[in-house]
C-alpha positions in Angstrom: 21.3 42.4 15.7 24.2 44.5 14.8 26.3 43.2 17.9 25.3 39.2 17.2 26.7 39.8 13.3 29.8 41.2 15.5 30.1 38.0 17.8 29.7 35.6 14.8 32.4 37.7 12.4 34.7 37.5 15.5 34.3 34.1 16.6 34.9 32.7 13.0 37.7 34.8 12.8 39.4 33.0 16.0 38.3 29.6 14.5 40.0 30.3 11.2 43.2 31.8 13.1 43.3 28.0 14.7 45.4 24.7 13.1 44.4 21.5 14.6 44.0 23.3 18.0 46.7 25.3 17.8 46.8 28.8 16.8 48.4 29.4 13.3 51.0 32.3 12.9 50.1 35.5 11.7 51.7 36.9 8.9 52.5 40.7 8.7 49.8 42.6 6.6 50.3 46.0 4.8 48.9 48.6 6.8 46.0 49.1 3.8 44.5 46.3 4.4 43.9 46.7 8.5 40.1 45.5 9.2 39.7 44.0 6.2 41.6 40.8 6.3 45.0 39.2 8.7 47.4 37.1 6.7 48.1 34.1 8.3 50.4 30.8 7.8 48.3 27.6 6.2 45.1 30.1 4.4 44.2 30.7 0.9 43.5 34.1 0.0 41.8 34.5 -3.7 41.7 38.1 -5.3 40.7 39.9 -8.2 42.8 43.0 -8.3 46.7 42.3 -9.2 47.6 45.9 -7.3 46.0 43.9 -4.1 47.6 40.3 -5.0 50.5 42.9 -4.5 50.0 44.0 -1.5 49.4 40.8 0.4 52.7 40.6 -0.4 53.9 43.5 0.5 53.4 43.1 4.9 55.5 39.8 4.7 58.1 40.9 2.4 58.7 44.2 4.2 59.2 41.8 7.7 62.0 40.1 5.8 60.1 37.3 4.2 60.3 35.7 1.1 57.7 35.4 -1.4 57.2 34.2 -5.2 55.4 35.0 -8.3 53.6 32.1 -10.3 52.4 32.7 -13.8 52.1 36.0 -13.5 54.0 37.4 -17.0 52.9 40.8 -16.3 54.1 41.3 -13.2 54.6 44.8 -11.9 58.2 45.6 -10.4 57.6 49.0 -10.1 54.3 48.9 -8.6 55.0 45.8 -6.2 58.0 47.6 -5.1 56.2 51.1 -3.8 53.9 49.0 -2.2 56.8 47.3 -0.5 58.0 44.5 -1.7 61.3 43.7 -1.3 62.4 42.6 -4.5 66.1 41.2 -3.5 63.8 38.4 -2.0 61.3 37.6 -4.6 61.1 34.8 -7.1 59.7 35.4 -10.1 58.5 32.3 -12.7 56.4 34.3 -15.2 55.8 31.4 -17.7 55.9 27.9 -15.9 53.5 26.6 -18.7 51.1 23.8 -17.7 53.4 22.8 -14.9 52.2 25.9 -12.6 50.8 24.1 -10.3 54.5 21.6 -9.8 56.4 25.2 -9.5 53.6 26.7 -7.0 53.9 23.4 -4.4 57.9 23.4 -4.4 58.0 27.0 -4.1 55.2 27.1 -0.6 58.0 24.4 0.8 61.0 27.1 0.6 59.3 31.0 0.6 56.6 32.8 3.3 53.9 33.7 0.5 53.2 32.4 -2.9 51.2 34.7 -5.4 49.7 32.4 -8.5 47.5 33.0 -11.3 46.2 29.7 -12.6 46.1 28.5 -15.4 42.3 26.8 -16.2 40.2 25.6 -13.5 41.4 24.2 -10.5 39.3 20.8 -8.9 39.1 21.1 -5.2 40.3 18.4 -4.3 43.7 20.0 -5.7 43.0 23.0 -3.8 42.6 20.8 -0.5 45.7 19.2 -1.6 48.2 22.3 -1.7 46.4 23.9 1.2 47.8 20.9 3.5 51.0 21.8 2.8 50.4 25.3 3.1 49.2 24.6 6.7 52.3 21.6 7.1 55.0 24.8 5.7 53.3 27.5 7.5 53.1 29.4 4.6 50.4 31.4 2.9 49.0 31.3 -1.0 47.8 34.2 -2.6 45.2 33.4 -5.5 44.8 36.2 -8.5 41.6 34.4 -10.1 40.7 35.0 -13.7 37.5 34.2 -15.4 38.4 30.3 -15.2 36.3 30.4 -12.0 37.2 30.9 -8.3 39.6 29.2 -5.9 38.3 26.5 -4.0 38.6 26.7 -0.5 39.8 30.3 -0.6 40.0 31.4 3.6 39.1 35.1 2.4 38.3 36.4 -1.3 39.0 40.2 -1.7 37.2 41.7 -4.7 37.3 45.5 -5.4 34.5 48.2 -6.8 33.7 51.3 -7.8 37.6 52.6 -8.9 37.4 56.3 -9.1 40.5 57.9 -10.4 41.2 61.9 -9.7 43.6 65.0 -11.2 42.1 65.6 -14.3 40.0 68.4 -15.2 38.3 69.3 -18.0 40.4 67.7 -20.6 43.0 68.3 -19.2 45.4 67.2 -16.3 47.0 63.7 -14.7 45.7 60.8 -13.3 46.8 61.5 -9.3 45.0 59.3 -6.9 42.7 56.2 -7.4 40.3 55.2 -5.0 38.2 51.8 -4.6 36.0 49.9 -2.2 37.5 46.3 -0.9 34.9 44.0 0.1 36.7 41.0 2.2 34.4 37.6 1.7 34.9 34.9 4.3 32.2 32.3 3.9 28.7 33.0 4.2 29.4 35.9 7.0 28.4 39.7 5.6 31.3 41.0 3.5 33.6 43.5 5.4 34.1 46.9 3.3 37.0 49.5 3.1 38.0 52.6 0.8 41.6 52.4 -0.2 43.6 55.1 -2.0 45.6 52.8 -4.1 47.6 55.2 -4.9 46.9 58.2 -3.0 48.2 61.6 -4.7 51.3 61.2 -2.6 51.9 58.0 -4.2 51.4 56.0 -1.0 48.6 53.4 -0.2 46.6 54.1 2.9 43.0 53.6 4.4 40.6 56.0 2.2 38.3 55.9 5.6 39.2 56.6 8.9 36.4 54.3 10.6 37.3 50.7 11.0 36.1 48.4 8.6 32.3 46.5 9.5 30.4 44.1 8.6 27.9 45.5 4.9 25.2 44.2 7.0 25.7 46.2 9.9 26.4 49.0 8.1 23.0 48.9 6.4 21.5 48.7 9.5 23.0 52.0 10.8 
């Protein structure tokens, strides 16, 4: 059972790395996130954490990419740029207002990645709409959904659990290292899983477990 979940996770995998045919270009992605999803030109990728929004930015911006900021007033300069992000190359609109969605479909024609948070709920057929020219641009959108209700059409949703902070004591002490579990959705095939330090105590964001990310259905089964 365990090796047919395998087969199916990897052939949809191949079928979503293909554009009419042809294979689509994959995008650098931060080291973090290894197992648990591949960035690539043309896909949607909804999340719910903004330290994750982050880092999908982070692999392409550390290649030499550029990437944006839509509607995101509370954007973290600090934090975006220990995970990476080369800041020299990022546009930042923090308040485009109700025309959000105009600013995020000129900025996919000129930059690698766009990060967005919308603003009210967003009809598919508009998602289907800005995700052809994602795949005509070969670029890649980055969804940080808010209770307004999920992305249509989102290639892979990332949504994170169980944060568990360390360094303090008894009253006493800092806040060092925070862990959490990523579960990566991609359709209806079983959720892949991964423990992140984000941060670690060093300040650096790394892979919490050393074994490869599976599928939560084969895990169970083990």
């Amino acid at each position: 059972m365990a090796s047919t979940l395998d087969t199916i996770t990897q052939l949809r995998s191949r079928m979503a790395g293909m554009q009419d045919g042809m294979p689509r270009l994959a995008l650098e992605t931060h080291p973090a996130l290894s197992g648990l999803v591949q960035l690539r030109a043309g896909g949607s990728y909804a999340v719910d954490s903004a330290s994750i929004a982050l880092a999908l930015l982070a692999g392409p911006s550390r290649a030499g990419s550029w990437c944006a900021a839509v509607g995101v007033a509370d954007f973290g300069a600090e934090a975006a740029y220990s995970l990476g992000v080369d800041l020299d190359r990022t546009v930042l609109v923090p308040d485009p207002g109700d025309q959000w969605l105009e600013v995020t479909a000129a900025l996919v024609d000129v930059v690698t990645v766009v990060l967005v948070r919308p603003q009210g709920r967003v009809p598919e057929s508009v998602a289907e709409k800005l995700g052809a020219r994602l795949r005509k641009r070969s670029a890649a959108l980055v969804v940080q959904e808010n209770r307004t209700g999920d992305w249509p059409r989102a290639e892979v949703r990332l949504t994170t659990r169980e944060p568990a902070w360390s360094g303090v004591g008894e009253g006493h002490g800092h806040l060092r290292a925070r862990r959490i579990l990523v579960e990566a959705h991609r359709g209806s095939a079983p959720p892949r899983r991964g423990a992140l330090w984000f941060p670690a105590e060093d300040q650096t964001y790394r892979r919490a477990d050393e074994l490869a990310a599976v599928p939560a259905a084969v895990e169970a089964a083990s």
